[in-house]
C-alpha positions as CSV (number, residue, x, y, z in Angstrom):
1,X,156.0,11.0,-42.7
2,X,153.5,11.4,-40.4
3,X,151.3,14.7,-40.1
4,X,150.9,16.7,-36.6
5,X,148.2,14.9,-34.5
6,X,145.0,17.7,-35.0
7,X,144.2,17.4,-30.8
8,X,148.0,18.0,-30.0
9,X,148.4,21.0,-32.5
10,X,145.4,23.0,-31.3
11,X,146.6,22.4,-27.9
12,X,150.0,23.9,-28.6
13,X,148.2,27.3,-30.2
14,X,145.8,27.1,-27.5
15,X,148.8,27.7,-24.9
16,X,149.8,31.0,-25.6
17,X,146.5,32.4,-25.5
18,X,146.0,31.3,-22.4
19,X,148.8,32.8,-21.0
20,X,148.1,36.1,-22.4
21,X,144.4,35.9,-21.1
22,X,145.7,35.1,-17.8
23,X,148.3,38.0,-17.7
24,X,145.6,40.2,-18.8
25,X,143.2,39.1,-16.1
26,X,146.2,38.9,-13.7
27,X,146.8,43.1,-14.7
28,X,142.5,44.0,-14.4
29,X,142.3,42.4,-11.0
30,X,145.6,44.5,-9.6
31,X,144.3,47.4,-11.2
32,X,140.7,47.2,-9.5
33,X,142.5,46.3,-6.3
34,X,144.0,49.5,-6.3
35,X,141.5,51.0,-7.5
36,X,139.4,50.1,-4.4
37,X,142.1,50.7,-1.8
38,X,140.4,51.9,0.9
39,X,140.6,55.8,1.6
40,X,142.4,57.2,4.4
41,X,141.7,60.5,6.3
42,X,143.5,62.8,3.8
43,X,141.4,61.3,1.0
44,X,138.0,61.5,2.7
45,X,139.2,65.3,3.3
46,X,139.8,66.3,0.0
47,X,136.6,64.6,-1.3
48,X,134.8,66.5,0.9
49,X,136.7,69.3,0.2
50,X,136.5,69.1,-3.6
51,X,132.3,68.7,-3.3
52,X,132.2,71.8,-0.4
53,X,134.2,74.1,-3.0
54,X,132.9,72.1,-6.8
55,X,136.7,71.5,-6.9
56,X,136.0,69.5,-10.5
57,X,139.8,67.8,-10.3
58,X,143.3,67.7,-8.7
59,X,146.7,66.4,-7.8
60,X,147.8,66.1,-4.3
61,X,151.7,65.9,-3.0
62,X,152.5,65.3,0.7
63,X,156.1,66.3,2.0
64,X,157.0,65.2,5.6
65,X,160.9,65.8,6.3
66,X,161.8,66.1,2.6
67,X,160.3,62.8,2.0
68,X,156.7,62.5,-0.3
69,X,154.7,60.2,1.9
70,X,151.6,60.5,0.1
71,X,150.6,61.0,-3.7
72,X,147.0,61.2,-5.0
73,X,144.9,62.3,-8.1
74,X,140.9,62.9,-8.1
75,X,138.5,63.7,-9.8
76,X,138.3,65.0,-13.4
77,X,141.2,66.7,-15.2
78,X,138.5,67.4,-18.5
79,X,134.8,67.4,-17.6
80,X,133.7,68.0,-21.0
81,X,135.5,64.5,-22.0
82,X,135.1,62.8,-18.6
83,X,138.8,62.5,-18.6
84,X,140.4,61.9,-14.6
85,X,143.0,63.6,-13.1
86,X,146.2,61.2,-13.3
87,X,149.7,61.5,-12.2
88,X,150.9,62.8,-15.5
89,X,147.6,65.5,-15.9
90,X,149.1,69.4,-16.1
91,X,147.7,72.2,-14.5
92,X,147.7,75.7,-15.0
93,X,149.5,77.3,-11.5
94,X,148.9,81.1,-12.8
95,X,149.1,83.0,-9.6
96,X,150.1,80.2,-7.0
97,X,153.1,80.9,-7.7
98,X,152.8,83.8,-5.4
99,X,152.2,82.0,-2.3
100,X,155.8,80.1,-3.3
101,X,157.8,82.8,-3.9
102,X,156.0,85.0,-0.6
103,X,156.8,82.2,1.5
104,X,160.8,81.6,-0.1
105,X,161.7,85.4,0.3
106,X,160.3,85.9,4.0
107,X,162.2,82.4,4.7
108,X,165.8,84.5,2.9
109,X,164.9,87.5,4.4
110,X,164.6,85.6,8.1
111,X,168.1,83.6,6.7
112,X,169.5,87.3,6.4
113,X,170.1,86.5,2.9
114,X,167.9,88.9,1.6
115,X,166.9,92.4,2.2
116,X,163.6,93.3,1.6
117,X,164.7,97.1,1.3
118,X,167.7,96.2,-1.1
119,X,166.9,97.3,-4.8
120,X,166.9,94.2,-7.3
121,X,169.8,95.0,-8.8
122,X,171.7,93.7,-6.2
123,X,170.5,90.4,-6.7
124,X,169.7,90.5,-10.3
125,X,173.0,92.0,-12.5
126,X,172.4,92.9,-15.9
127,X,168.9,94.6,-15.5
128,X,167.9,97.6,-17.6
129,X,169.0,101.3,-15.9
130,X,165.2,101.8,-14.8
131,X,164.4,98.9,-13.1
132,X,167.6,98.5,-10.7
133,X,166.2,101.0,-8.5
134,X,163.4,98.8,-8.2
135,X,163.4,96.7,-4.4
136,X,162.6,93.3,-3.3
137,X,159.4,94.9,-1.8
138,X,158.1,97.0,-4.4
139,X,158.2,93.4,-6.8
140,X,156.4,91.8,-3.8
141,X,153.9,94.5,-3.0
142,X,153.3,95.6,-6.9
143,X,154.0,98.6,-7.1
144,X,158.0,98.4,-9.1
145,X,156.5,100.2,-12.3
146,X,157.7,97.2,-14.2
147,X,156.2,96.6,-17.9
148,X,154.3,93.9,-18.9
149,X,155.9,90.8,-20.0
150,X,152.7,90.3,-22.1
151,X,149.4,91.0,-22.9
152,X,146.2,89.6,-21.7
153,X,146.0,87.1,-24.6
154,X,149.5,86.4,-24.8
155,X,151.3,83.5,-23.0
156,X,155.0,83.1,-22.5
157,X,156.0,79.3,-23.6
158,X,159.9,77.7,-23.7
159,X,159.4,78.9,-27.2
160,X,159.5,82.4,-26.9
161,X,160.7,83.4,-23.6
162,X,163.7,84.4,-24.7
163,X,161.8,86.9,-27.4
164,X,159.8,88.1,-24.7
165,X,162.3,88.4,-21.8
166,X,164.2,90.6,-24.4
167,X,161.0,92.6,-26.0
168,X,159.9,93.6,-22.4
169,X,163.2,95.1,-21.6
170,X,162.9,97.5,-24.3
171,X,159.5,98.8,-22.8
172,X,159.0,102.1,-20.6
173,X,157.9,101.7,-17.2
174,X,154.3,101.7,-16.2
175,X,154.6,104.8,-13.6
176,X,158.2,106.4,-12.3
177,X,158.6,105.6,-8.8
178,X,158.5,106.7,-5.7
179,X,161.8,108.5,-3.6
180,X,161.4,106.0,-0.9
181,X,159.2,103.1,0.8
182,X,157.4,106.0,3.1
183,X,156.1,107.7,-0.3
184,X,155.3,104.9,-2.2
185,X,152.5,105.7,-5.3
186,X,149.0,104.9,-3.5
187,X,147.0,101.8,-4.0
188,X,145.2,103.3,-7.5
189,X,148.4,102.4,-8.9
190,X,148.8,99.2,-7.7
191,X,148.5,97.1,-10.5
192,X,149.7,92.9,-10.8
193,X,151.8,92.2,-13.6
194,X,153.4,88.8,-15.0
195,X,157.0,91.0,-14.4
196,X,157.2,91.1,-10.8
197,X,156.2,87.9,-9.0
198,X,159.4,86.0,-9.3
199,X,161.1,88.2,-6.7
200,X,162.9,85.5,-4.5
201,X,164.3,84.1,-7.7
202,X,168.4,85.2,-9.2
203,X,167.9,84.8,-12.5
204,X,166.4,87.8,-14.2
205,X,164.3,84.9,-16.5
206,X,162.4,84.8,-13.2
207,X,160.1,87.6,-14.3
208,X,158.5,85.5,-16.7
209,X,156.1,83.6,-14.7
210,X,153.9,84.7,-12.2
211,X,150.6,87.2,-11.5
């Protein structure tokens, strides 16, 4: 019986490890490649951009025709850690939301599938008595009366939307409202609420997010 030659078996576990060395060389050369993809117009923008404003992070989506022609990430998504903005990073959209729903109502409203004028409750069945009166315009101008979803410290999560959707119905409203558009409250009692920014939307869950 004759034992493994000593030359032949290191070449053998050599083999492997040169593969994976070369894979992993193979993976860091394709990711600095694109990582130093030369920038195009939009990305010199928004680098600019981000330094004018100290914009510390974001994600960028370009939509031409229904198709996303351009995706981008930069800068930091924690400066405290030094941790970059990725395609997976979360942000907070608070009251961006506004511009979204401004811009989906006036395109319904031009669609004559929605009347500004029109109180909720035609769009929105199963609202409490006091806030059907409430219309499309009133939501979008702030000044419906509607309660508070939640307080200043609170936030409204998939866990307890439901709790809160049901808690806020059960509240009185902020201020009675006015007979008509013409004699609406004045602008002291304009006040933006997390209840009222979701007007475009027919579910009456779409009060949950917003201002």
């Amino acid at each position: 019986m004759h034992s493994p030659h000593p030359i032949r078996s290191a070449k053998r576990h050599r083999l492997p490890r040169l593969v994976w060395l070369f894979l992993l060389l193979a993976c860091t050369c394709l990711q600095r490649a694109e990582a130093q993809a030369p920038a195009d117009s939009v990305d010199l923008f928004i680098a600019a951009k981000m330094r004018q404003l100290r914009i510390p992070g974001l994600q960028l989506a370009v939509v031409r025709h229904g198709q996303v022609v351009k995706l981008g990430h930069y800068g930091l998504a924690n400066i405290q850690d030094s941790i970059p903005v990725s395609r997976k990073s979360r942000f907070t959209i608070n009251s961006i939301t506004k511009a979204f729903v401004g811009v989906a109502v006036v395109q319904l409203a031009e669609a004559g599938k929605l009347d500004v004028a029109a109180p909720i409750s035609r769009y929105l069945p199963g609202l409490p008595a006091a806030w059907q009166p409430v219309t499309v315009r009133q939501l979008l101008t702030h000044t419906s009366g509607l309660p508070e979803i939640m307080g200043d410290d609170d936030i409204v999560t998939e866990a307890n939307e439901n709790a809160a959707w049901a808690n806020v119905q059960k509240k009185p409203m902020e201020f009675a409202l006015a007979k008509s558009s013409a004699t609406t409250r004045p602008t002291t009692w304009w006040s933006a609420n997390s209840s009222t920014s979701s007007a475009g939307s027919h579910s009456p869950r779409s009060f949950r997010n917003g201002s």
